[in-house]
N, C-alpha and C positions, 0 to 999 in steps of 0.2 A: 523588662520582664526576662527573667530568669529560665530557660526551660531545661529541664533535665532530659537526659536523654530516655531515659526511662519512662518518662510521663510523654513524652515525643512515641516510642513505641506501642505504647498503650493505645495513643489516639490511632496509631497506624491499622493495630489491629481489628480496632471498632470500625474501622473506615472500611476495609477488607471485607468486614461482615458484612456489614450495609453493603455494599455492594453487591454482596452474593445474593443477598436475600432477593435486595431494588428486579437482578439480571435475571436470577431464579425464579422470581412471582415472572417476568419480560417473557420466560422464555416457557410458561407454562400458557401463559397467552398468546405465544405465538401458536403454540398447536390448535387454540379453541380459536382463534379468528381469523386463523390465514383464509383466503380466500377459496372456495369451495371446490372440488375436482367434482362434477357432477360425473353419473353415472349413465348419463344420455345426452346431447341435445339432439331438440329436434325440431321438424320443419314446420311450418304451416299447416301441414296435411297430418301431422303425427311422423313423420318417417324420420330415422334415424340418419344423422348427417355424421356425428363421430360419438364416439364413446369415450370415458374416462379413460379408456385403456390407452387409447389413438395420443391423448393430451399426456400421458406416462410418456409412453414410445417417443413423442415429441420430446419431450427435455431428453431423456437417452441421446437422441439423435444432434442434439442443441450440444449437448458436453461432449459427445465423442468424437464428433467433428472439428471441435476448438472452437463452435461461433462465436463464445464468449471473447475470444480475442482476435474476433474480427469485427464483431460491430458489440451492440449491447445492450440488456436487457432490463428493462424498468430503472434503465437507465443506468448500470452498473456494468461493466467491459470496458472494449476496445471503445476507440469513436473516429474509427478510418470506415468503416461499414454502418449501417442505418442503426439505429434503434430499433428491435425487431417490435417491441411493443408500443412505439409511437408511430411506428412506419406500417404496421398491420391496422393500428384505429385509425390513419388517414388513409389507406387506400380501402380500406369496412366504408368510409364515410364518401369518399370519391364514389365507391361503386353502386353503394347505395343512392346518392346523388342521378346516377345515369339509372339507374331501374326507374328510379320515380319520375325521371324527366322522360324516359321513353314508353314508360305506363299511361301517363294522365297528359302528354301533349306527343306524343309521338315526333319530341325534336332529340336532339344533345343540349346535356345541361346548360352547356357554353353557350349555346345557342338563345336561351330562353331570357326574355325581360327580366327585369331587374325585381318587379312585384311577382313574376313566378316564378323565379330563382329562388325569393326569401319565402314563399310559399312551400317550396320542395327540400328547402334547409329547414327548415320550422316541420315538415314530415318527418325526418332525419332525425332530430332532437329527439321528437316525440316517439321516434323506435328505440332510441338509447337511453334512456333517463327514467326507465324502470327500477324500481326495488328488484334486489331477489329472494323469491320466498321459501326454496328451498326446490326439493324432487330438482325435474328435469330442467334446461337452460331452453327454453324455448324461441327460436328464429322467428323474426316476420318474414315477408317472402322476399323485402326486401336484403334483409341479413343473408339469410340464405344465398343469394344469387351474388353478395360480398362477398361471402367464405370461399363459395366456390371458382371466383376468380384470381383472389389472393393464396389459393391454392396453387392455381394456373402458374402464375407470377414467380410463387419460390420455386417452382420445379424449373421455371428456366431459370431463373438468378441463380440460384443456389446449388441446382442438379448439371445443369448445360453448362455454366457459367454463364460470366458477364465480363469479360474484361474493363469496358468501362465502368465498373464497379471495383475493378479490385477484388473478382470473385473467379477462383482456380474452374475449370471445368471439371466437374467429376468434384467438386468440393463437399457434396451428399454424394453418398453412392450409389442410388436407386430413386425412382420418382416417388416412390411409393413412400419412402423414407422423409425425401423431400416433403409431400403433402403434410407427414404428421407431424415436420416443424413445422409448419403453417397453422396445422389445428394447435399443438400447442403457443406460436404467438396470439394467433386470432382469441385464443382465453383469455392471456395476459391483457390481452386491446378489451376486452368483454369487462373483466374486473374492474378497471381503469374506467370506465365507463357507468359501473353498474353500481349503484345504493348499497349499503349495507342494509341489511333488516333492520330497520329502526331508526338510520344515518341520514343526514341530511348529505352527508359526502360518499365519493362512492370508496370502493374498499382501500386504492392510493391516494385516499383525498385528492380526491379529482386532477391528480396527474396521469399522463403529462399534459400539456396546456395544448390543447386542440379546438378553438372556437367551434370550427361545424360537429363536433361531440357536443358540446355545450361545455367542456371541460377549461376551468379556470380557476385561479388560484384562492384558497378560499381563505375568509376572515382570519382564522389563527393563522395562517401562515405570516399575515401584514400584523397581527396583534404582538405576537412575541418575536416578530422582526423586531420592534421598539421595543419592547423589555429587555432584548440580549443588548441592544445598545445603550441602554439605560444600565445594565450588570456592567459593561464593558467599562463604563467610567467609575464606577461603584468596587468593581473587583479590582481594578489599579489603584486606588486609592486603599483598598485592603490591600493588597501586596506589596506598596511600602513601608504602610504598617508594620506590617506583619515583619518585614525584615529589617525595619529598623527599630521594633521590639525585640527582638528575641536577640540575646547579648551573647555573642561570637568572640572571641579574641582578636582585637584588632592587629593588621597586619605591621609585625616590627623587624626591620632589616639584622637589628643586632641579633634575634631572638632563633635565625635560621642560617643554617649550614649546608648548601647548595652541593651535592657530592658530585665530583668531576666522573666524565665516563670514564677515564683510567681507574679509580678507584673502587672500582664497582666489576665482580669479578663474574663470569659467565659459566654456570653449570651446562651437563650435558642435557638435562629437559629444556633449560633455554633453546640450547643450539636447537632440540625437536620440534619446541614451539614455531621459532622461525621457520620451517620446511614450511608453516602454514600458508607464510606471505607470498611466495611466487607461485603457489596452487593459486592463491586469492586474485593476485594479480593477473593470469593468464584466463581467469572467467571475468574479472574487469575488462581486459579488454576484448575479449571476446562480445561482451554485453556491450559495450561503447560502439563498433564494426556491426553491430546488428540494430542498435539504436540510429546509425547513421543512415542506413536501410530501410526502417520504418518513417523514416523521414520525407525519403525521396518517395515513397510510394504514394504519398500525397500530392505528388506534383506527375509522375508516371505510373498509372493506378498499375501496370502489366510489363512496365519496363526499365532498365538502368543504362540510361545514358546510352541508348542506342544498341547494346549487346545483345539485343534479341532480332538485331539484322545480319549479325556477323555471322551468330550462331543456330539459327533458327527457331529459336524458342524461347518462349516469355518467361524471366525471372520468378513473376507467378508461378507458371506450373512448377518448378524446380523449388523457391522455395514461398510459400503461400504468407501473406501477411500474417495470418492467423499463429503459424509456425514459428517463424521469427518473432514476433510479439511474446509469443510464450517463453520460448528460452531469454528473449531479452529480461522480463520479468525475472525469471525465476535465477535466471543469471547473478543479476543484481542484489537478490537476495540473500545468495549464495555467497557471494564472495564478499560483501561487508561480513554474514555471520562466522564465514571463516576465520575472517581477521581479525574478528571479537574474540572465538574460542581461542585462536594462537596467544592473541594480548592474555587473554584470560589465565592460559597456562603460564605465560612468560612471566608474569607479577609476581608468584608466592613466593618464589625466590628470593628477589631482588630485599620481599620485606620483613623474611622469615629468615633468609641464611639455609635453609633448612631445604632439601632434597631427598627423598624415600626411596627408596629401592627401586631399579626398574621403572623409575615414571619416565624416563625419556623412554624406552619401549613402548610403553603403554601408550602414551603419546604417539608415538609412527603409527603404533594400531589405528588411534582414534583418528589422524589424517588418511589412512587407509581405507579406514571405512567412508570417510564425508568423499572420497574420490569413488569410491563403488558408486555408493549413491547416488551422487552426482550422475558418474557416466550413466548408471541405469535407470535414473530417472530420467535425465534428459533424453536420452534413447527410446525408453520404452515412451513416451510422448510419441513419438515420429512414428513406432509402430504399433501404439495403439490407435491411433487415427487411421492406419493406413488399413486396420482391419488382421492387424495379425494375431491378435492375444482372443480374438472371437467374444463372448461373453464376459469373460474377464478384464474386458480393455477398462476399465477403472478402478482395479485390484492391483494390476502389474502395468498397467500402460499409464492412461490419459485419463485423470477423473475430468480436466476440463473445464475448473471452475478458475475465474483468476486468481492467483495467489496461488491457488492450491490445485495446479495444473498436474503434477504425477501422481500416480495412481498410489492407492493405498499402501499399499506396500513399501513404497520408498518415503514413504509419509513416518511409515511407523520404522523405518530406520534411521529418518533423519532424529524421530524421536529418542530411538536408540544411543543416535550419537551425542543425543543432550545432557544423558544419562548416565557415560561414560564420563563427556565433559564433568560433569558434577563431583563424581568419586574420583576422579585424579585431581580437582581442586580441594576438595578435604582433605587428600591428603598431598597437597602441599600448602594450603592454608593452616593447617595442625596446629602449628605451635600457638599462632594468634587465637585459632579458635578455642585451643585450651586455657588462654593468660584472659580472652575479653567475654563481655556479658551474652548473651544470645541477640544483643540490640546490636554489638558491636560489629566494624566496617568488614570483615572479613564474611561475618554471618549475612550480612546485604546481599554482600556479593553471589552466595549458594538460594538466600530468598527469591532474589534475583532473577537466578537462571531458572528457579525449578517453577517462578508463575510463568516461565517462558513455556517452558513444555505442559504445566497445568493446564493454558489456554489453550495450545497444539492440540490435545485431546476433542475440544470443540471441534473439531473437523471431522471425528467419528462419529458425529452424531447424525449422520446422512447419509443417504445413497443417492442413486442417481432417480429413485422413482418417489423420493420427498418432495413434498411440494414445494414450490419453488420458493414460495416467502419464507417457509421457513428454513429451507436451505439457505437462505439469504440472510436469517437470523445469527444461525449460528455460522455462515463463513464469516460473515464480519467482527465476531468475537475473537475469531483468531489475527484475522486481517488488523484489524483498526485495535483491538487491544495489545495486540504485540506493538503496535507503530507508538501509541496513544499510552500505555498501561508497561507491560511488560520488559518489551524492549528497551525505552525509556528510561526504566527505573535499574535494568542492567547495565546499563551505560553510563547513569549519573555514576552509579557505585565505582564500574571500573574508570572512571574518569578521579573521582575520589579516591581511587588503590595511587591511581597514577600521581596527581598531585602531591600525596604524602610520599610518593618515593621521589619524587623530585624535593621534597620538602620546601613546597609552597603552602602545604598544609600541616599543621600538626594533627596524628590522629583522632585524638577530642574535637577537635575543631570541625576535620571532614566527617565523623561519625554524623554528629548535630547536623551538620549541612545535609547529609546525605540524605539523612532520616528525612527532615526538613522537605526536603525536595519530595522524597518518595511520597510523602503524608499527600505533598502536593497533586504528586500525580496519581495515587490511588484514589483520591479525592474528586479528581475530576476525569481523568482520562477512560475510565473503568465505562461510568455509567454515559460518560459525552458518546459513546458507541453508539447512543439509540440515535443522533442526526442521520445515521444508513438508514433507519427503517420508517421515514414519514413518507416514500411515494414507493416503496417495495412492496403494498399487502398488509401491511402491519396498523393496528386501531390507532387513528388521531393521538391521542395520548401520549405520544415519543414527540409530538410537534413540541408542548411547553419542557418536557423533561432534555429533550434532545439541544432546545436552544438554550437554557439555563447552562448544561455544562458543559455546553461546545464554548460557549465566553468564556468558562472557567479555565477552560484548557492553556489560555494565554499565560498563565498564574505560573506557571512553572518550569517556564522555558530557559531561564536566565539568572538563574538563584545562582545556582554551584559558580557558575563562572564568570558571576559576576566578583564574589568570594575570592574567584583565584585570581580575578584580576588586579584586585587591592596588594593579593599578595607579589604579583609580578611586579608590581606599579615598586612596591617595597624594595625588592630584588633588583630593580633596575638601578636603584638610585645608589646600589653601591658600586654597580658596574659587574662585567665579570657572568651574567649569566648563562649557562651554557647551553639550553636548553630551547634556543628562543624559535631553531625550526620548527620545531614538534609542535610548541606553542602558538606559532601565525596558523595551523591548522585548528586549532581548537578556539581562536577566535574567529577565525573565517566560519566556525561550524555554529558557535553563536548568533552571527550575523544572518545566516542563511536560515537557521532554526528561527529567528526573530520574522523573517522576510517571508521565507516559506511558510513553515506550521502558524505563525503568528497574525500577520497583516493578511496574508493572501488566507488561509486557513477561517478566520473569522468572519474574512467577506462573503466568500462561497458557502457560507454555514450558518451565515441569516436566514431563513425559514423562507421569505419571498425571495430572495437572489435567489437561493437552491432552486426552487420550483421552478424557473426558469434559467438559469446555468447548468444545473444535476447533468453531468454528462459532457461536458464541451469542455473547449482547451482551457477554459480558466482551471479547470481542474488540475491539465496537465501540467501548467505552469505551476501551482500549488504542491502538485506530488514530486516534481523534480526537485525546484526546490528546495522542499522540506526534507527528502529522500537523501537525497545525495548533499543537502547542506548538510544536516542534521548529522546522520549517522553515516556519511560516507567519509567529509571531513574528519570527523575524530575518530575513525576506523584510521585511517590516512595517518593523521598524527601516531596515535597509536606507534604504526609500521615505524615512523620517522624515530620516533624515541626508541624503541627496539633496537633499531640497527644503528643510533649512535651507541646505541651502549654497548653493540654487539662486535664493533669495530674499534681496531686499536688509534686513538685522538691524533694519533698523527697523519693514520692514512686515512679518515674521517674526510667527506667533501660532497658538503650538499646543494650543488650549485646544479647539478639536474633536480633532484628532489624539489628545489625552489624555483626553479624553470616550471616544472611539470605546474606547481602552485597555484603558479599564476596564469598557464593558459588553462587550468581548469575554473579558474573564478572568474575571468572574464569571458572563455568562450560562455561558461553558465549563466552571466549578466544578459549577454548577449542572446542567447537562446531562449533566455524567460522574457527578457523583456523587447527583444526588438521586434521577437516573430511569435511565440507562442500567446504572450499576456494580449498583441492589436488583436490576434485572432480572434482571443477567448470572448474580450469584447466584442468583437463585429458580431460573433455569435449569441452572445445577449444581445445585441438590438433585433439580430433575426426573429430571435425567440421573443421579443418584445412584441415586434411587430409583424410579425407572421402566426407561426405554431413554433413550438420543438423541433416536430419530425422537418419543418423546412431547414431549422438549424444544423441537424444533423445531414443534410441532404446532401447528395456528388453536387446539384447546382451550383449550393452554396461554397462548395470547396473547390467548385473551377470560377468564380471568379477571380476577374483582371488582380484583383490588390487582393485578396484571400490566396492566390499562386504567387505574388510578388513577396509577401510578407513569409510564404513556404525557402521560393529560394534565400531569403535572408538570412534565414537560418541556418544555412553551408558553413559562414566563419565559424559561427558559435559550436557548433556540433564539428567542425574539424577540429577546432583549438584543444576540445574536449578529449578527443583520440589522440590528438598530436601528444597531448599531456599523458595521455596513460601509456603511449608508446614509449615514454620518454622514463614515465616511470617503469614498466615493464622494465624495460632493459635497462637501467641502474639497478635493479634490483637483481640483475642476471651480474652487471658489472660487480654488486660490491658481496657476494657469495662468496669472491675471489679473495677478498680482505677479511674474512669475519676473523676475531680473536680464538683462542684455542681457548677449548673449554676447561672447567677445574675439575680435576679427578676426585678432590677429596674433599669436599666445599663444606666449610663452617661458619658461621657466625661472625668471626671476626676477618673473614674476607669481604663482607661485606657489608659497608660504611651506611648504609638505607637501613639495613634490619637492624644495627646497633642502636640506629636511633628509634626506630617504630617501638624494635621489644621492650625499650626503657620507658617507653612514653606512656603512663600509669598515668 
């Protein structure tokens, strides 16, 4: 089967629609079914315990403090601190347990027979497994006298601190404050708990799993567990199809002209792009020194290695998990997207010949500004938490949410800087965009970018006094469609720029391929977004849609590079290829995208594994992974192919760069698999056989082999530093080597764009 490329676009388009429509009806039902902010509850007696307003103030007080990354919520955050909404319906359910055993036998529950234990759980049930029918949220008196304990409870965890928690004193700044995170988790526990109008489940299909709730995992979750496994062998069977229909140019060694880096000449926007790489690397390793921090805090919830004897005070107060977690995040983010925008500028060149006035300016501008950003996002984080922006602290500070932790403002600059990105690639893209179709590889690459900042915009769709489901709607459209959708499909492209200037690809070939891939990934990754919303608030409905194109999402991991492999396989067999560092990058990122987004990504995104994993280290093993497999390696590569070209082939030496390599691939074996993946497990048997909130519990994370399997992870998270230290500073060594640039750069200085611009 023959596809045109043009008949390949067509489908891309339709897919795009459908999508829009599928997410557009998702996200008009997120506002008519999230889960209800009442306008009262109240007690027994009629009296008012909190007001919708209290459960407002409550999320306020949830995001400006950062809980989000320190514990986590409907099972989305950190998971070094509790689950506020599984850890609020077991202690509702404990306290309720001690009202009824000290009402109707005047002992402790602990105390009671085994037939009036299941007597006073069987009370318990029957206070939680109400409908709701709208107006006020009505208390029993047992509820009631739950609320106001687990009141008690967060004003000391949370207001006093806990050290044994891993919780700063002063981490709320007021009790009062304290309380109203309390009212609003005790909601989130109520929702979790309570029917829909009409539902046999309650509004997070009855997550999370808590027996003494009555909450457990319901039929669709076990029904379309076996259908995605059933798609799972059904969609591989399509995907070789599919690529071994659709007729590509096979790969032929005479057919390709491998251009040496001497022969490939460097303009002055090159030189500008690279300034990108040592900003990118100095927040890598920044983020890798903070990741190895969040580490030990699992093992010393308040301390490092003894330093808080020497100098009097706990690592906590100075810098809170919550704190480091954030900039680790956003760190990470930071510094892959950097080294995409630099690679991004550095390409046009190399395939065009071609440089426009001023774009190496323009360029310092646009790293200028991602460095404001940066520093004032990161900054205004640490003082919008601390109270200094007042009202504002989610405009100019801390909005608080993961992913999307600086406040508006530097949101809509990073925006800003996508949009700069964009018009300094047109115009050095020019010349291609003028000679190819609107399908063609250079147009990907601007489609590309611009669904990158399309879906960013999803992040304006909230404040901090939205309700929470559907704040949870639309972060994950930004969250998981950049990772899943957007990102993705920017990355095959520039991985496709790259291939053809290394000519492993001819441009017809990597068009097709690209296109190919993207159809893929708009295909699935787009609408796979809804597996976030089956235990957040959001209608049953996401359960059959969410597992259908989470299996789908496997479908498109390994096209492109698969492709480029035949043609490397070609390129070897003459000898001679120069290019083969950049290249062990971009198959190590294969390998990790397969292992991460693929194997680990499908297991946790069974419908019944989620309802009891949602939340635990399986996940983390799954996001590192896929994170740093996926898109940090060919970020990585990227750098490597840069700087050989950017360096004259004699004084060229990648024996740190191939050092760094290799202690980032296997301290990252190491770290997923020796200490993160036993955890995640032991954490499903917890949740197996206990509840959730045991899962997530400090007990659980001081045990003997849950602490043994913590320190194991020292090699793997050292080898990982060791390797960006190693890379840092060759990237500081070979500054000192780079080629001088060309004052007056043409077309026929450079040997990639003679061949791209003829290839009709």
């Amino acid at each position: 089967m023959e596809l045109k490329r043009k008949t390949i676009a067509k489908v891309i388009a339709a897919a795009f629609v459908f999508n829009l429509v599928v997410m557009g009806a998702g996200a008009w039902i997120a506002y008519q079914e999230a889960p209800p902010i009442p306008e009262r509850v109240v007690g027994p007696d009629g009296e008012t315990v909190l007001t919708g307003e209290d459960i407002r103030e409550g999320k306020k007080t949830f995001q400006k403090n950062g809980l989000m990354n320190h514990g986590s919520i409907l099972g989305n955050g950190a998971y070094y601190g509790a689950d506020y909404t599984a850890d609020a319906l077991e202690l509702k359910t404990q306290h309720m347990r001690t009202y009824y055993a000290e009402e109707r036998y005047g002992t402790e529950y602990e105390s009671l027979p085994t037939a009036e234990q299941a007597a006073v759980d069987d009370d318990v049930k029957q206070d939680l497994s109400g409908e709701y029918e709208g107006g006020n949220i009505e208390y029993s008196a047992a509820e009631l006298y739950a609320h106001q304990q687990v009141r008690q409870e967060y004003v000391e965890r949370y207001h006093e601190g806990s050290h044994e928690r891993g919780v700063p004193e002063g981490m709320i700044d007021s009790e009062a404050d304290a309380r109203q995170f309390a009212d609003f988790a005790m909601w989130t526990a109520w929702f979790s708990h309570t029917d829909r109008p009409g539902g046999e489940h309650s509004y997070t299909n009855d997550w999370p799993y808590e027996p003494a709730a009555g909450n457990d995992a319901t039929g669709a979750a076990m029904t379309w567990s076996v259908v995605a496994m059933v798609l799972l062998v059904a969609a591989a069977g399509g995907g070789i199809w599919l690529y071994s229909a659709v007729s590509l140019p096979e790969p032929s060694a005479d057919a390709l002209s491998v251009p040496e880096p001497g022969d490939v000449s460097i303009f002055p926007s090159q030189r500008a792009a690279l300034r990108f790489i040592p900003v990118a690397a100095g927040l890598f390793l920044a983020q890798v020194l903070l990741g190895g921090l969040l580490a030990h805090f699992y093992i010393e919830r308040a301390g490092f290695f003894g330093i808080e004897e020497i100098f009097g005070v706990h690592i906590l107060q100075l810098l809170p998990f919550a704190m480091a977690k954030t900039w680790h995040i956003d760190l990470g983010v930071l510094w892959i997207a950097a080294t995409w925008l630099g690679a991004g500028l550095f390409l046009p060149p190399l395939l065009t010949g071609h440089e426009p006035k001023r774009q190496s300016t323009y360029i310092n501008v646009l790293l200028g500004a991602i460095v404001v950003v940066t520093v004032g996002g990161l900054g205004g984080i640490w003082l919008g938490s601390h109270g200094y922006f007042g009202d504002l602290w989610w405009l100019v500070g801390n909005e608080g949410l993961e992913y999307l932790e600086v406040g508006k403002l530097w949101q809509v600059g990073l925006l800003a800087g996508f949009g700069l990105w964009a018009v300094l690639s047109v115009r050095g893209l020019k010349p291609l965009l003028d000679r190819e179709p609107v399908f063609g590889l250079a147009h990907m690459i601007l489609y590309a970018g611009g669904s990158i900042a399309l879906l960013f915009t999803a992040g304006f769709f909230f404040t901090p006094e939205t309700n929470i489901a559907v704040t949870e709607f639309w972060r994950w459209w930004v969250v998981h469609m950049w990772v899943e959708g957007a990102f993705e499909f920017f990355i095959v492209a520039i991985v496709g720029l790259t291939l053809v200037s290394m000519n492993l690809l001819s441009r017809r070939s990597a068009e097709k391929a690209v296109m190919l891939q993207a159809l893929l990934v708009m295909s699935t990754g787009v609408i796979g977004v809804s597996h976030h919303y089956w235990w957040v608030g959001m209608p049953d409905m996401w359960v059959p849609i969410g597992s259908v194109f989470s299996t789908l999402e496997l479908l498109p991991l390994v096209f492109i590079l698969y492709e480029a492999l035949g043609q490397y396989q070609a390129m070897s067999e003459t000898g001679g290829f120069p290019y083969k560092l950049p290249f062990m990058f971009i198959i190590a990122s294969g390998v990790w995208n397969f292992v991460g987004a693929g194997v680990l990504g499908f297991f946790i995104n069974l419908p019944l594994i989620n309802y009891y994993e949602h939340g635990t280290y399986l996940t983390v093993g799954h996001a590192h992974a896929a994170m740093f497999g996926a898109f940090g390696f060919l970020a990585l590569g990227m750098v490597t192919y840069m700087l050989q070209l950017a360096i004259e082939p004699g004084r060229w030496d990648g024996s740190w760069l191939r050092a760094a390599f290799w202690c980032w691939n296997v301290g990252l074996a190491l770290m997923v698999f020796v200490s993160v993946l036993p955890v995640g497990f032991l954490q499903l048997e917890a949740a197996f056989t206990g509840s959730y909130a045991a899962a997530r519990s400090v007990a659980f994370y001081n045990q003997p082999l849950v602490q043994t399997l913590f320190w194991a992870r020292l090699p793997g998270d050292t080898l990982i530093i060791l390797g960006t230290a190693i890379y840092a500073a060759d990237l500081v060594r070979k500054r000192f080597v780079l080629r001088a640039s060309e004052d007056d750069p043409a077309v026929e200085d450079m040997a990639v764009a003679e061949g791209v611009l003829s290839d009709d």
